[in-house]
PDB file of N, CA, C and O in Angstrom:
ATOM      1  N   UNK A   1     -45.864  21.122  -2.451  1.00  0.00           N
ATOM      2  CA  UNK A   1     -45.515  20.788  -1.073  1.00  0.00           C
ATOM      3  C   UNK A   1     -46.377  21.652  -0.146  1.00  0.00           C
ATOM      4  O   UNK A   1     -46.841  22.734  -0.509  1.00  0.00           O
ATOM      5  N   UNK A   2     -46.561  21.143   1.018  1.00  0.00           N
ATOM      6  CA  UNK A   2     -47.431  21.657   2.126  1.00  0.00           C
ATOM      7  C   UNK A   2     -46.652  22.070   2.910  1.00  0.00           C
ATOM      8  O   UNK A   2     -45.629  21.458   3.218  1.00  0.00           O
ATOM      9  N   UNK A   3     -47.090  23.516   3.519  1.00  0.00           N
ATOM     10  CA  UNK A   3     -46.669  24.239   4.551  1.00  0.00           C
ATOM     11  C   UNK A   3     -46.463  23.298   5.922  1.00  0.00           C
ATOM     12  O   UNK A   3     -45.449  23.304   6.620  1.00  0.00           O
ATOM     13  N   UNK A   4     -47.333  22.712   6.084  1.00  0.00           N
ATOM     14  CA  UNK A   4     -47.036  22.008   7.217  1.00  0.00           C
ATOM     15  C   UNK A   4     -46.085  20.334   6.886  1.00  0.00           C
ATOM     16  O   UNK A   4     -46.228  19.425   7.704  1.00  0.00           O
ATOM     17  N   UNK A   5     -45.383  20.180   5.929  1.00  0.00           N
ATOM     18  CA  UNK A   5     -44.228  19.706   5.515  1.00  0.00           C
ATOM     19  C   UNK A   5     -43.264  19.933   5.994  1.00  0.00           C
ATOM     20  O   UNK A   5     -42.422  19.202   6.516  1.00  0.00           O
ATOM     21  N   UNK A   6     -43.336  21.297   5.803  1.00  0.00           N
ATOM     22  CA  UNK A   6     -42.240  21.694   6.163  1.00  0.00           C
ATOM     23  C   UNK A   6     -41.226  21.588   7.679  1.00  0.00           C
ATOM     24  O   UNK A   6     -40.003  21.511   7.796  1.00  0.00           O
ATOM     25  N   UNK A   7     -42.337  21.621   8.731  1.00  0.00           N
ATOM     26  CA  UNK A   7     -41.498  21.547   9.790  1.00  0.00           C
ATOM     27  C   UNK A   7     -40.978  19.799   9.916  1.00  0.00           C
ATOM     28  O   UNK A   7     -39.955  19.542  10.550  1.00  0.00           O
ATOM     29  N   UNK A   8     -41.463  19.129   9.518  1.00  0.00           N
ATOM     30  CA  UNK A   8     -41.232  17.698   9.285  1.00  0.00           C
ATOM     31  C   UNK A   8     -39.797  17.630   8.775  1.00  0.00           C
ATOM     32  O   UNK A   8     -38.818  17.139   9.338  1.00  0.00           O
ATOM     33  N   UNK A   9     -39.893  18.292   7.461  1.00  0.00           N
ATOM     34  CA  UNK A   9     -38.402  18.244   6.899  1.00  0.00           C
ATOM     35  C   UNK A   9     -37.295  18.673   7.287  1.00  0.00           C
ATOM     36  O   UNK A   9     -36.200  18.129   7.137  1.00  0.00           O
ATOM     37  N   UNK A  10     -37.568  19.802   7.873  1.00  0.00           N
ATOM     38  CA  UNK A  10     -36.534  20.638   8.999  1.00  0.00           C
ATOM     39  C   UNK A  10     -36.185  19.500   9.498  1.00  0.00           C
ATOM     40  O   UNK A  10     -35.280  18.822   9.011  1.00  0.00           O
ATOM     41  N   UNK A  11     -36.997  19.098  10.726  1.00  0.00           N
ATOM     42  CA  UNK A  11     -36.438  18.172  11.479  1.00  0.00           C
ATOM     43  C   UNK A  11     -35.653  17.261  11.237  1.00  0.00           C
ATOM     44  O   UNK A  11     -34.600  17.058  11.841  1.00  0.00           O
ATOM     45  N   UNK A  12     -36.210  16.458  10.088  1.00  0.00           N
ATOM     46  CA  UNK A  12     -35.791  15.076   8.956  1.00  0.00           C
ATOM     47  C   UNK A  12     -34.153  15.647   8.843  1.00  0.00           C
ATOM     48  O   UNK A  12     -33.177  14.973   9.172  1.00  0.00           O
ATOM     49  N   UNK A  13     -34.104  17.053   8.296  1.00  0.00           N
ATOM     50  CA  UNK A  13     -32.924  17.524   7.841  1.00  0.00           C
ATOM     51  C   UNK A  13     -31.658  17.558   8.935  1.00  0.00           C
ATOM     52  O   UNK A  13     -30.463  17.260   8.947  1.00  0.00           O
ATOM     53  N   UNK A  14     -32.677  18.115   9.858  1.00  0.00           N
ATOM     54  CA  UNK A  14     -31.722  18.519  11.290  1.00  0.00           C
ATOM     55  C   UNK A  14     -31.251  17.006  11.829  1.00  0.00           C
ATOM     56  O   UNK A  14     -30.130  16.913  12.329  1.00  0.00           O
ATOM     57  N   UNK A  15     -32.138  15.775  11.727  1.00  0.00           N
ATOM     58  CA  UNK A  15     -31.443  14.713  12.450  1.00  0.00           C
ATOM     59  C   UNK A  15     -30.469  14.469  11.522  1.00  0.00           C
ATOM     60  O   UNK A  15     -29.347  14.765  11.933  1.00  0.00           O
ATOM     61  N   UNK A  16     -30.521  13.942  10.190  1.00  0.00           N
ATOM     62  CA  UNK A  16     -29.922  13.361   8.840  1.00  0.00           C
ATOM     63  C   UNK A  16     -28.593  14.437   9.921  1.00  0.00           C
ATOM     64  O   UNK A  16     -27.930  13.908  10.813  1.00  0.00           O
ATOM     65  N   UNK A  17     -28.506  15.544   9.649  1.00  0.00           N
ATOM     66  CA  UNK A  17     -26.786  16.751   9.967  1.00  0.00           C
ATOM     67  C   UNK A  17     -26.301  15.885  11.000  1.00  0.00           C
ATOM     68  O   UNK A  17     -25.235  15.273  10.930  1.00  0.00           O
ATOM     69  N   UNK A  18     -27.610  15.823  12.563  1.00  0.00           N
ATOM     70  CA  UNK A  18     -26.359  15.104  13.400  1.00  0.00           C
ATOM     71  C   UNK A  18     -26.060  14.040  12.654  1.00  0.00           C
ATOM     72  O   UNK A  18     -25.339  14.247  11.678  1.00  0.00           O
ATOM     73  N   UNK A  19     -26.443  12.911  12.870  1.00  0.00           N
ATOM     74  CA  UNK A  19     -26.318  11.491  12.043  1.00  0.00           C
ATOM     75  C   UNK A  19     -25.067  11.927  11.459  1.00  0.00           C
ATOM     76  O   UNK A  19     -24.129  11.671  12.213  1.00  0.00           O
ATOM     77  N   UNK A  20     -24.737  12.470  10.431  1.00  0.00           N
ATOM     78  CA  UNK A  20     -23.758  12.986   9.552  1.00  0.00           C
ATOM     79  C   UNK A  20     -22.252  13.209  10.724  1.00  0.00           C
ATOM     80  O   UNK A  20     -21.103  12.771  10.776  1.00  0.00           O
ATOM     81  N   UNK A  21     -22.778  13.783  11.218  1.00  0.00           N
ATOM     82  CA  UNK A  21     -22.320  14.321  12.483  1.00  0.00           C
ATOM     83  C   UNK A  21     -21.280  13.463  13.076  1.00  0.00           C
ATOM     84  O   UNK A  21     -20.055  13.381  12.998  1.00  0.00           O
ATOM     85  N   UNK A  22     -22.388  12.756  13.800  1.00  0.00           N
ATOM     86  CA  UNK A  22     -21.860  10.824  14.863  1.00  0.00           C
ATOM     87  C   UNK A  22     -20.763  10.331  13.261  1.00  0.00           C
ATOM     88  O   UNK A  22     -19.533  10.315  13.218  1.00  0.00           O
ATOM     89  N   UNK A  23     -21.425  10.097  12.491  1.00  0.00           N
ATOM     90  CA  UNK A  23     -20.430   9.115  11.540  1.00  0.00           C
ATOM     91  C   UNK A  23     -19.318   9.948  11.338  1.00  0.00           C
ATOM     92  O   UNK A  23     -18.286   9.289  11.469  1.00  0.00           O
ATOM     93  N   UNK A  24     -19.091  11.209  11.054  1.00  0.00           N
ATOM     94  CA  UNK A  24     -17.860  11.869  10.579  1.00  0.00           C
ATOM     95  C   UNK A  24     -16.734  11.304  12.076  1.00  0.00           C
ATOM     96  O   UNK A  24     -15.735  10.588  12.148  1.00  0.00           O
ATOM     97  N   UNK A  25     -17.524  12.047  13.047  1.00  0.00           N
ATOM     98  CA  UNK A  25     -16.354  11.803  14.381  1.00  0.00           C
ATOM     99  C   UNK A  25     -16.189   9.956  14.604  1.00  0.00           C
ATOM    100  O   UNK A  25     -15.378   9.611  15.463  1.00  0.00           O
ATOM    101  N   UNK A  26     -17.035   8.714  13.750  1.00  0.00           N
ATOM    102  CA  UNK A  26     -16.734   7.640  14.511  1.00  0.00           C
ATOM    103  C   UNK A  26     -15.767   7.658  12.882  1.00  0.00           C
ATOM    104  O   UNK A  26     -14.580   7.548  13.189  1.00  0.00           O
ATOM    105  N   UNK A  27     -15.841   7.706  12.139  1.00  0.00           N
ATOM    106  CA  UNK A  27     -14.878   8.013  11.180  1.00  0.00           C
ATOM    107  C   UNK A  27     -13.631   7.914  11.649  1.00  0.00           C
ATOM    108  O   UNK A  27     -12.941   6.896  11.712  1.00  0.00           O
ATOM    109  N   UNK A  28     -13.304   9.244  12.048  1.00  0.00           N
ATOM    110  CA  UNK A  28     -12.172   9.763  12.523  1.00  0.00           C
ATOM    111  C   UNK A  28     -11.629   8.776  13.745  1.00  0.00           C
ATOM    112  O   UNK A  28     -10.425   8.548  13.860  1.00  0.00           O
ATOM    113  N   UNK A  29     -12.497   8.277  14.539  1.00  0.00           N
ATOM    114  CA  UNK A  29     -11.672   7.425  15.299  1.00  0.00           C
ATOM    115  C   UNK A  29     -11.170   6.312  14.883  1.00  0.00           C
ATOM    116  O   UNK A  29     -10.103   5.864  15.302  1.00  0.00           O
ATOM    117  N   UNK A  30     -12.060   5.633  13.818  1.00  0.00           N
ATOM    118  CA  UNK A  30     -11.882   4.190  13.115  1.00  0.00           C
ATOM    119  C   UNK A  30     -10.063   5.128  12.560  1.00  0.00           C
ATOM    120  O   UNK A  30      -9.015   4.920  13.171  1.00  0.00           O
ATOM    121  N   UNK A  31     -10.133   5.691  11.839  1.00  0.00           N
ATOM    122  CA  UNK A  31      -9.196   6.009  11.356  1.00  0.00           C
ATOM    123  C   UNK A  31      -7.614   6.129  11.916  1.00  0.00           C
ATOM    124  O   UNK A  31      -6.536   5.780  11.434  1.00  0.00           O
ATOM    125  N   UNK A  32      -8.093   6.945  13.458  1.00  0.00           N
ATOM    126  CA  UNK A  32      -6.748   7.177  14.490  1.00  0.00           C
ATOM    127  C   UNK A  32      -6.556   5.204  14.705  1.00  0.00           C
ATOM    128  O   UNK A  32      -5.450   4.665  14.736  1.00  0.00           O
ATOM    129  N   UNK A  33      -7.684   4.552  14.807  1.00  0.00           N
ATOM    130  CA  UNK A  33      -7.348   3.260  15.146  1.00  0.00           C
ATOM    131  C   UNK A  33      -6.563   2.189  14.162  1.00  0.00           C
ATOM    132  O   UNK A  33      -5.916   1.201  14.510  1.00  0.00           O
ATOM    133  N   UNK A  34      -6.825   2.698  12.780  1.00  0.00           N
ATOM    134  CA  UNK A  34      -6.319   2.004  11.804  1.00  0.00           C
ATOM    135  C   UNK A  34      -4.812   2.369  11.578  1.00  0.00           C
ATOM    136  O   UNK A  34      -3.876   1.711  11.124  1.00  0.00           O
ATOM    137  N   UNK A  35      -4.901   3.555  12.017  1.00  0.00           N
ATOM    138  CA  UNK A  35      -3.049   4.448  12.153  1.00  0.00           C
ATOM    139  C   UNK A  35      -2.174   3.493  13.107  1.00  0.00           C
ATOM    140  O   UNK A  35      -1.139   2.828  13.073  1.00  0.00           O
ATOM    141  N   UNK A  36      -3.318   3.864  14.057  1.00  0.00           N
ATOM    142  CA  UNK A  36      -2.465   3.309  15.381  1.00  0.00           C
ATOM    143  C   UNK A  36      -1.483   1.780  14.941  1.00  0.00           C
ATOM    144  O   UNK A  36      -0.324   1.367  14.985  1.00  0.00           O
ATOM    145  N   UNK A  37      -3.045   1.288  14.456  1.00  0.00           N
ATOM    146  CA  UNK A  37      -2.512  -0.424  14.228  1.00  0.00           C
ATOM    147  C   UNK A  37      -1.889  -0.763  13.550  1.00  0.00           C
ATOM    148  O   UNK A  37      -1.362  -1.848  13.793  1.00  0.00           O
ATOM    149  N   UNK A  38      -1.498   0.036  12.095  1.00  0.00           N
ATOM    150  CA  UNK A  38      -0.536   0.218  10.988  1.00  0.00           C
ATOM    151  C   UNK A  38       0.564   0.342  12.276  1.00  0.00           C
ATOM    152  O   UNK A  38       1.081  -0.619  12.845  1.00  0.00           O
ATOM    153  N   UNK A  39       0.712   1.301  12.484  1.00  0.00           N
ATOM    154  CA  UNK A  39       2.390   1.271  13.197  1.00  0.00           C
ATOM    155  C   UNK A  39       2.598   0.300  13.920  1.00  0.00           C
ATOM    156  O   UNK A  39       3.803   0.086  13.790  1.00  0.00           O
ATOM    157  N   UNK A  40       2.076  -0.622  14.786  1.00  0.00           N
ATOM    158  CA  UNK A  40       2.280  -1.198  15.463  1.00  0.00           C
ATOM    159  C   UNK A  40       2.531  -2.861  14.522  1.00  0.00           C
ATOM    160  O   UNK A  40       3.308  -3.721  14.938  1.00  0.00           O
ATOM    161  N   UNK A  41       1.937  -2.970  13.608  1.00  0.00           N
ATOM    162  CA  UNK A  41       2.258  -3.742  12.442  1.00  0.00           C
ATOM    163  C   UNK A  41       4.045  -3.606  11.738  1.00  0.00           C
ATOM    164  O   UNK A  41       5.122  -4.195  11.826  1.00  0.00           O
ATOM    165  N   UNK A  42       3.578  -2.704  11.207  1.00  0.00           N
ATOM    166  CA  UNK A  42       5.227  -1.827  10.775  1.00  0.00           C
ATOM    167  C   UNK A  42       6.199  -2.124  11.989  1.00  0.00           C
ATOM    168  O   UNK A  42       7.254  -2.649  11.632  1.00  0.00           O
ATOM    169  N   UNK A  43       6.108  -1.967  12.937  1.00  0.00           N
ATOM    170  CA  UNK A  43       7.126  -2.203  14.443  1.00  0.00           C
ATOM    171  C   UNK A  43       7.425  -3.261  14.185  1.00  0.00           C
ATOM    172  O   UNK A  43       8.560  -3.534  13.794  1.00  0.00           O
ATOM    173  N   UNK A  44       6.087  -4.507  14.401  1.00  0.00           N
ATOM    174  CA  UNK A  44       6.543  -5.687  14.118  1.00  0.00           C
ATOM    175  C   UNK A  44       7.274  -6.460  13.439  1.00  0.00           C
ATOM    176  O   UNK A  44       8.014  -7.371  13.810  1.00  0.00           O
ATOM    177  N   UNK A  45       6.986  -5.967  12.177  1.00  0.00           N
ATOM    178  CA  UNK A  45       7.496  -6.401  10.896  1.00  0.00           C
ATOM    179  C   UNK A  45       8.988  -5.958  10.530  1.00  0.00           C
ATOM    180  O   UNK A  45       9.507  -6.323   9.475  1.00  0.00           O
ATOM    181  N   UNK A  46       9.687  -5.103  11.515  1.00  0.00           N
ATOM    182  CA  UNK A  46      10.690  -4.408  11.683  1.00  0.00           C
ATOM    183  C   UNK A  46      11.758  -5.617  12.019  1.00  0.00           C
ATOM    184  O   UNK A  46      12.725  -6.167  11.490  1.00  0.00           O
ATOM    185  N   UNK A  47      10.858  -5.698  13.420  1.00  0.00           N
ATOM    186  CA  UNK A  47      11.609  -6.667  14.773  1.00  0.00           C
ATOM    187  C   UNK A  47      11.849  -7.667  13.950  1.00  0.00           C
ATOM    188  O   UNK A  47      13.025  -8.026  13.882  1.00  0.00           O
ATOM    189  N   UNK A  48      10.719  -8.470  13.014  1.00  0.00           N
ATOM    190  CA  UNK A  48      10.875  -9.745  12.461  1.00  0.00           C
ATOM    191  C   UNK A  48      12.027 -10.241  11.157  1.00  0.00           C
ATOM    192  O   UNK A  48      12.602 -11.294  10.882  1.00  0.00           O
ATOM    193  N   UNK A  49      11.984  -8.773  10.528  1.00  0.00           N
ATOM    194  CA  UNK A  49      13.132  -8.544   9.514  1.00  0.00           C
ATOM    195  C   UNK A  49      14.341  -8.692  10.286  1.00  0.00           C
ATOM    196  O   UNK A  49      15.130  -9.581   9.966  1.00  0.00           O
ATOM    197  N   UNK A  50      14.604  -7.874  11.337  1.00  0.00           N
ATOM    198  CA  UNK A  50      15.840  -7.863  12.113  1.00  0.00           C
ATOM    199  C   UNK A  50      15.991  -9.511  12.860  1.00  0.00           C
ATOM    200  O   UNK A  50      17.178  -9.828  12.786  1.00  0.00           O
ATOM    201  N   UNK A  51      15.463 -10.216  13.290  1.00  0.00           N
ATOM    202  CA  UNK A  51      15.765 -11.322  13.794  1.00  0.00           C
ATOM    203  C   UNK A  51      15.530 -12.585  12.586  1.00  0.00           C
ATOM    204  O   UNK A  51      15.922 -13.708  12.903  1.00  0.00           O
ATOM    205  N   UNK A  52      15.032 -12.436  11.515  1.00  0.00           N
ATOM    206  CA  UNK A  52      15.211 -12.964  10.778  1.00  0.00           C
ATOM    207  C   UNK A  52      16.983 -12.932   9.879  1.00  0.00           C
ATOM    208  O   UNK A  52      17.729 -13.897   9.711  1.00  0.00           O
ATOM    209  N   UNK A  53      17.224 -11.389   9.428  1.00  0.00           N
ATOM    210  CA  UNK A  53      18.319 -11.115   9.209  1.00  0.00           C
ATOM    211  C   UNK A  53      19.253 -11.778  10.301  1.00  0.00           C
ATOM    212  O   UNK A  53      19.996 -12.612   9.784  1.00  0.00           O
ATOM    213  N   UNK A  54      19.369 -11.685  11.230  1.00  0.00           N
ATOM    214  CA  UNK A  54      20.336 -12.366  12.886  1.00  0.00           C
ATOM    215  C   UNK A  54      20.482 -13.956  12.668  1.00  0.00           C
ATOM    216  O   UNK A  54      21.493 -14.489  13.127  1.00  0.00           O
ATOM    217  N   UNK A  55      19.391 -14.856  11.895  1.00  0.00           N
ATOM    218  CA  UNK A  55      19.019 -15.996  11.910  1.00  0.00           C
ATOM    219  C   UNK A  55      19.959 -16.510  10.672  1.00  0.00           C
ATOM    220  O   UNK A  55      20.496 -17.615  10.592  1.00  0.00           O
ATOM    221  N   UNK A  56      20.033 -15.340   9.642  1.00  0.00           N
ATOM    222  CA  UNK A  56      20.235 -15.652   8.166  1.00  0.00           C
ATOM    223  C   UNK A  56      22.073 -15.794   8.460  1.00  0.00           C
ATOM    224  O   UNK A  56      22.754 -16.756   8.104  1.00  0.00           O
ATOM    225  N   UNK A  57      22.571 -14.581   9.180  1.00  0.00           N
ATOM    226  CA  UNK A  57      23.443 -14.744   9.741  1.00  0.00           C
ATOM    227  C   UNK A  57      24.167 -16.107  10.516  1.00  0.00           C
ATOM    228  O   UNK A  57      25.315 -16.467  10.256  1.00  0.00           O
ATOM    229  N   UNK A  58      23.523 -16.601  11.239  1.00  0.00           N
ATOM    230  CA  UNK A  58      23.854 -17.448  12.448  1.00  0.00           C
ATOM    231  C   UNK A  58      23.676 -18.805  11.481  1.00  0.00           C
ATOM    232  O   UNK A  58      24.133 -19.857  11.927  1.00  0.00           O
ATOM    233  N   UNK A  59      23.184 -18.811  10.491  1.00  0.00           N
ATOM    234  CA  UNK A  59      22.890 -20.003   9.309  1.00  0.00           C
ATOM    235  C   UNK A  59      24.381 -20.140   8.597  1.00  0.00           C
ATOM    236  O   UNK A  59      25.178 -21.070   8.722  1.00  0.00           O
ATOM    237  N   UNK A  60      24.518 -18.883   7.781  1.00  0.00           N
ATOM    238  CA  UNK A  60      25.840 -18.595   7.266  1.00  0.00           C
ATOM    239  C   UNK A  60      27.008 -18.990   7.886  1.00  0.00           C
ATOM    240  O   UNK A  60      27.862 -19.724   7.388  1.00  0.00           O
ATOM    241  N   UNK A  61      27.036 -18.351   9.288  1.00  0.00           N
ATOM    242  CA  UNK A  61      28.109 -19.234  10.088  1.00  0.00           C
ATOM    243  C   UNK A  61      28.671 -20.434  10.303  1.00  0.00           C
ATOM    244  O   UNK A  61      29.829 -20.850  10.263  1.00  0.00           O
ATOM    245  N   UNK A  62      27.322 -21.046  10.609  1.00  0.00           N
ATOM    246  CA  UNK A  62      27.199 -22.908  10.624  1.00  0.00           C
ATOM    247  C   UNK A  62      27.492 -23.596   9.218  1.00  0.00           C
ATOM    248  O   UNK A  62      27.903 -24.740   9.025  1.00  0.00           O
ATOM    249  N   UNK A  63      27.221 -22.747   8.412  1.00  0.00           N
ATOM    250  CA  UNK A  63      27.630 -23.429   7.049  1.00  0.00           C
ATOM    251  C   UNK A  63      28.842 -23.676   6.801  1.00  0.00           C
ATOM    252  O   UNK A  63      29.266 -24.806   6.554  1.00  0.00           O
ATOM    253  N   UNK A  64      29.942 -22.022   6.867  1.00  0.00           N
ATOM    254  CA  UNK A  64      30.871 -21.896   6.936  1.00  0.00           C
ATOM    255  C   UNK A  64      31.661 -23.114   7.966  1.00  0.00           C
ATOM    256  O   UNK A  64      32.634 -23.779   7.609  1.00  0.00           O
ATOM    257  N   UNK A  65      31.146 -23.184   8.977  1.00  0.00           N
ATOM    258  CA  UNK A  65      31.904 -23.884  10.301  1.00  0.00           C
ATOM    259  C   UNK A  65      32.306 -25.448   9.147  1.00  0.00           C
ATOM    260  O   UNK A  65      33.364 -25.914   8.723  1.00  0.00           O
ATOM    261  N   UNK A  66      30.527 -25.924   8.955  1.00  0.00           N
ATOM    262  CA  UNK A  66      30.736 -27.115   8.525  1.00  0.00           C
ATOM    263  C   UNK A  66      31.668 -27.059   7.227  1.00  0.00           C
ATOM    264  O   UNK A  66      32.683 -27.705   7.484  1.00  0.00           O
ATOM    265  N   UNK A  67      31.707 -26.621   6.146  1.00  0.00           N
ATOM    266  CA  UNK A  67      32.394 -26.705   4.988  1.00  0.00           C
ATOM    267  C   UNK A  67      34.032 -26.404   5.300  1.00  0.00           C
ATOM    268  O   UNK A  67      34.986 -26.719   4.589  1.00  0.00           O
ATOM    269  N   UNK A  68      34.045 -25.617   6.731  1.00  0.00           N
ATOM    270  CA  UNK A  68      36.033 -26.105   7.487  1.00  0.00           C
ATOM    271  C   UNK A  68      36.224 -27.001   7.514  1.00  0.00           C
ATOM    272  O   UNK A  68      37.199 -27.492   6.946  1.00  0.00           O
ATOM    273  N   UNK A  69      35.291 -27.718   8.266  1.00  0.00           N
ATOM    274  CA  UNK A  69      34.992 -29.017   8.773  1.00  0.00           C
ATOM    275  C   UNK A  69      34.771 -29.578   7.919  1.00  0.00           C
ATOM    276  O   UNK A  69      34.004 -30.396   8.427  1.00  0.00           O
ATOM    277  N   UNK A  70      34.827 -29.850   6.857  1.00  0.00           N
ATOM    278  CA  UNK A  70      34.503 -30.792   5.728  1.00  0.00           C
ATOM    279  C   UNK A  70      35.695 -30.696   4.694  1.00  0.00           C
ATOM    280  O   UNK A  70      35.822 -31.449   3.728  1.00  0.00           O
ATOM    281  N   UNK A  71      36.400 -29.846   4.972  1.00  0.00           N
ATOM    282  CA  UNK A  71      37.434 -29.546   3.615  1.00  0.00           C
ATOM    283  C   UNK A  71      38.650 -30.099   4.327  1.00  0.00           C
ATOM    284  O   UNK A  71      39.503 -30.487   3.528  1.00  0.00           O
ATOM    285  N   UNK A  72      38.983 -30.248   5.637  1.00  0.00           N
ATOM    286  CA  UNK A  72      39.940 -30.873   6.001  1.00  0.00           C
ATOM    287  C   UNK A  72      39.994 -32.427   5.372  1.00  0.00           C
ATOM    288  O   UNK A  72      40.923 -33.179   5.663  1.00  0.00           O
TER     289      UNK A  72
END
């Protein structure tokens, strides 16, 4: 290798670190964003269990109603 390589590679080296750099921190945001959106998924899927359960309910009822109504 040549002495005057060398400052080339430095440099090469020094951009490659930031580079390294930018991706670690866009990393980390992709990441807070994928959190974020998980919970907000999970919330959903909460609400939908619960009004589904309310539905399963309000089904049961009507069944019941009709099979009064049918056994007379």
């Amino acid at each position: 290798m040549e002495t005057h390589d060398i400052p080339d590679r430095v440099a090469m080296l020094e951009r490659m670190a930031a580079q390294q750099l930018t991706l670690n921190d866009l990393l980390i945001q992709v990441t807070a964003r994928l959190e974020q959106e998980q919970g907000l998924h999970a919330e959903r899927l909460a609400r939908h269990e619960e009004q589904m359960a309310g539905l399963r309910q309000i089904l049961e009822t009507l069944k019941d109603m009709l099979d009064r109504g049918n056994s007379h």
